[in-house]
Structures are given as structure tokens and as C-alpha cells.
C-alpha positions as CSV (number, residue, x, y, z in Angstrom):
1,X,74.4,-55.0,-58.3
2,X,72.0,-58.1,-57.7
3,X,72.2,-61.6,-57.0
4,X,71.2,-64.5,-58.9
5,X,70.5,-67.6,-57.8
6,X,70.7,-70.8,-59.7
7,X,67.7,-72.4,-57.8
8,X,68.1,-75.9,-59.5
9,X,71.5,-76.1,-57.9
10,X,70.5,-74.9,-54.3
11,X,70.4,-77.8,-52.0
12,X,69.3,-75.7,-48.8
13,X,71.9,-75.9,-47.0
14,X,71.4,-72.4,-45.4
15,X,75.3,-70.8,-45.0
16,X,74.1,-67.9,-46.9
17,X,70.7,-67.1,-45.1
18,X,73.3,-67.1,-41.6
19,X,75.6,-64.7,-43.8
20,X,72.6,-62.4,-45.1
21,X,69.9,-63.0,-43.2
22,X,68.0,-59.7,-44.0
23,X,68.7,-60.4,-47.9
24,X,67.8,-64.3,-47.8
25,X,65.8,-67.3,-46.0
26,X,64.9,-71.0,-46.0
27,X,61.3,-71.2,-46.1
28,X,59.2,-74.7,-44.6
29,X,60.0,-76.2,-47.5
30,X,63.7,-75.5,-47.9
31,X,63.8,-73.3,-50.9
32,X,66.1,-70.3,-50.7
33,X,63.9,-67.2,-51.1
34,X,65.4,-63.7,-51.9
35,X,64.1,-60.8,-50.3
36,X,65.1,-58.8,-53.0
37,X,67.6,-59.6,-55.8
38,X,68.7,-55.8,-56.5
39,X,71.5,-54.6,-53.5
40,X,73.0,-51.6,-53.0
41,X,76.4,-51.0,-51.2
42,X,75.0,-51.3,-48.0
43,X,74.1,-54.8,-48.2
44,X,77.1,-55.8,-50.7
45,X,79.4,-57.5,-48.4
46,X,76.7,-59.3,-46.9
47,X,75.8,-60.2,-50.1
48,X,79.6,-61.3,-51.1
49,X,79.9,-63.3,-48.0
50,X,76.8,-65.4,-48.9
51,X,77.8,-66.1,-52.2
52,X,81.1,-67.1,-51.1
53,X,80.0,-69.6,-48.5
54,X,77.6,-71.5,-50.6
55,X,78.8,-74.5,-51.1
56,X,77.3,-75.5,-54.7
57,X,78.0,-71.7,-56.0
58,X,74.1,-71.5,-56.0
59,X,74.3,-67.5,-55.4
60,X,76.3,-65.0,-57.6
61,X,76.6,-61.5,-57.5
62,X,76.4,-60.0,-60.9
């Protein structure tokens, strides 16, 4: 699995780095930065959550 992010339709809002912190952050700037965009089932449902709480369905997991 992975996640994509559509980065022209992130506005920075930061739900899904406080869902998946260890998978996402905000950097100065406020530009969503993946720590890696392959997961494995360890990190899926952290992965799901932030997807789901994005509020301009910026993340997907694929």
C-alpha cells in the first residue's frame, strides 16, 4: 500500500500529521511532507485515519 498526496490541493491544515505523525509533518513552510509514501500493515490504519480526516481529500491510500 502507499499514499498519495495530491499536493496542489493540500491547504495545511494538519488533521493528518495529528493522525499519523510518524508517517507525515508540516514543515516551516506548511507543506505536507511524507516520511515515506510505501506503508505496510503496521502503519495502515494510521494511514486510513489520516486520509479520512483531511478535509480537501488531499491524501489517499492506494
Amino acid at each position: 500500500m502507499r499514499i498519495v498526496l495530491d499536493r496542489p490541493r493540500c491547504e495545511g491544515h494538519g488533521l493528518c500529521e495529528e493522525a499519523a505523525p510518524q508517517l507525515m509533518h508540516l514543515d516551516d513552510e506548511g507543506e505536507l511532507v511524507l516520511h515515506r509514501e510505501e506503508i505496510d500493515a503496521s502503519d495502515a490504519a494510521a494511514a486510513s485515519a489520516a486520509a479520512r480526516v483531511c478535509p480537501v481529500a488531499a491524501l489517499r491510500i492506494a
